[in-house]
C-alpha positions in Angstrom: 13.6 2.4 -1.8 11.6 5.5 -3.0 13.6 5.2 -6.1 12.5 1.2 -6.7 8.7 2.5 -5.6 9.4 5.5 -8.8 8.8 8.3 -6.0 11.6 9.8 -6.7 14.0 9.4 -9.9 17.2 7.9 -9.5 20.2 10.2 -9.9 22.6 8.0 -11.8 22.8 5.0 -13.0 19.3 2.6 -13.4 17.6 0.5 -11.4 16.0 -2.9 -13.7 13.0 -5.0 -13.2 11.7 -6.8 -15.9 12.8 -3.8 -17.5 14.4 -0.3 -16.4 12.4 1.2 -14.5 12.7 4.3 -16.1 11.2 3.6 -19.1 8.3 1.1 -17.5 7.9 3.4 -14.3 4.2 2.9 -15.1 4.0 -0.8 -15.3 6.5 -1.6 -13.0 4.1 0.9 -10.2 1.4 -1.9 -11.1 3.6 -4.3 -9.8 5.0 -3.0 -7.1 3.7 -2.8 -3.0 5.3 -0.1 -0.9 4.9 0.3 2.5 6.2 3.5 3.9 8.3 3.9 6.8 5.9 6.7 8.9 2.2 5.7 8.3 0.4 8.9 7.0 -2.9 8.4 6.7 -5.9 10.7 6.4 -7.1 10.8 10.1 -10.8 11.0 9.2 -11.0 7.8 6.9 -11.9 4.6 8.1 -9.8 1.8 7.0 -12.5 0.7 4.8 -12.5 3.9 3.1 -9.1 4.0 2.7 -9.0 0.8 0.9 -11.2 1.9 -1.2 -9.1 5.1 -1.9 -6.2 2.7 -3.1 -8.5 0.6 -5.3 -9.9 3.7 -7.0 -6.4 5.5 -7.3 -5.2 2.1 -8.6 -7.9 1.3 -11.5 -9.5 -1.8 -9.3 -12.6 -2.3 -9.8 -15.5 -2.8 -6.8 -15.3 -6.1 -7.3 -11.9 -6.4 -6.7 -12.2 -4.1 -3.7 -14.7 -5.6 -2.0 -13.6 -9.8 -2.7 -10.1 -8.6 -1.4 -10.5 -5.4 1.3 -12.8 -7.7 3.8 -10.4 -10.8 3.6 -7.2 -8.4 4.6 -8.9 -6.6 7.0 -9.3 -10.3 8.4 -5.9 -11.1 8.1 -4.7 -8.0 10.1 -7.3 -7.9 12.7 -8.3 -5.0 11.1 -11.9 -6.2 10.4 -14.0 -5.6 13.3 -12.6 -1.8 13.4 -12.6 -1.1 9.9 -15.4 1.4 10.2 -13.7 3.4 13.2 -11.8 6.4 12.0 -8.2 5.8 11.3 -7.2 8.2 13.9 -8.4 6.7 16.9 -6.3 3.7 16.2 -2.5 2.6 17.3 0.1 3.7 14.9 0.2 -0.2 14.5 -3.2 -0.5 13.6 -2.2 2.5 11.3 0.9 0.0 9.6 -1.3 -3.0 9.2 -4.1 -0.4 7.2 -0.7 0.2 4.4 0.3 -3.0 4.3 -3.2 -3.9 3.9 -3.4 -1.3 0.8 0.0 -2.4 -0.3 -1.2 -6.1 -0.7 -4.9 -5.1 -2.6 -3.6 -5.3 -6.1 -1.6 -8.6 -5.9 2.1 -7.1 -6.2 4.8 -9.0 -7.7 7.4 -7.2 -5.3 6.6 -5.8 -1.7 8.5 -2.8 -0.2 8.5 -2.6 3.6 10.4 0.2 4.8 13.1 -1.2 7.1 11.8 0.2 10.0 8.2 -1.1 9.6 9.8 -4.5 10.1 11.2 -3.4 13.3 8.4 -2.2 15.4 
């Protein structure tokens, strides 16, 4: 997974979508969602504010953020909290917050860490 997500480069052998992902690793991190397994998060950042962290590392603009942060937030029940700092939530408050992030620039391809589907 961290070698589909370009976090780490693959040892042998290559990994293809749409085009090897070595040589598109830019594009193809456009395109891609990832949800980590353990959800690290900066404790002190609202979820809000984290979203916004993920639009700005990404290139989105403020319009983007704000038409599409606000309507996730909904989705995960995150909305009525999203100014409460991120740690005094659950860790599955914490989850909804990445997948939240994962989903702001309209991925082609999610990654969920196999354990995130579990809990």
């Amino acid at each position: 997974m961290k070698m589909i997500a370009g976090l780490i480069e693959p040892g042998e052998g290559e990994i293809l979508f749409r085009a090897s992902l070595s040589t598109a690793i830019r594009l193809n991190k456009q395109r891609l969602g990832y949800v980590p397994e353990e959800p690290h998060l900066n404790p002190h950042l609202t979820s809000s504010e984290y979203l916004e962290m993920v639009a700005q590392l990404r290139g989105l603009s403020m319009r983007t953020l704000s038409e599409k942060s606000s309507g996730l937030l909904s989705l995960f029940s995150l909305y009525q909290d999203r100014n409460v700092p991120i740690s005094s939530s659950s860790k599955g408050m914490r989850r909804k917050v990445l997948l939240a992030a994962a989903l702001l620039h309209n991925p082609d391809l999610m990654l969920l860490d196999e354990r995130f589907l579990r809990s």
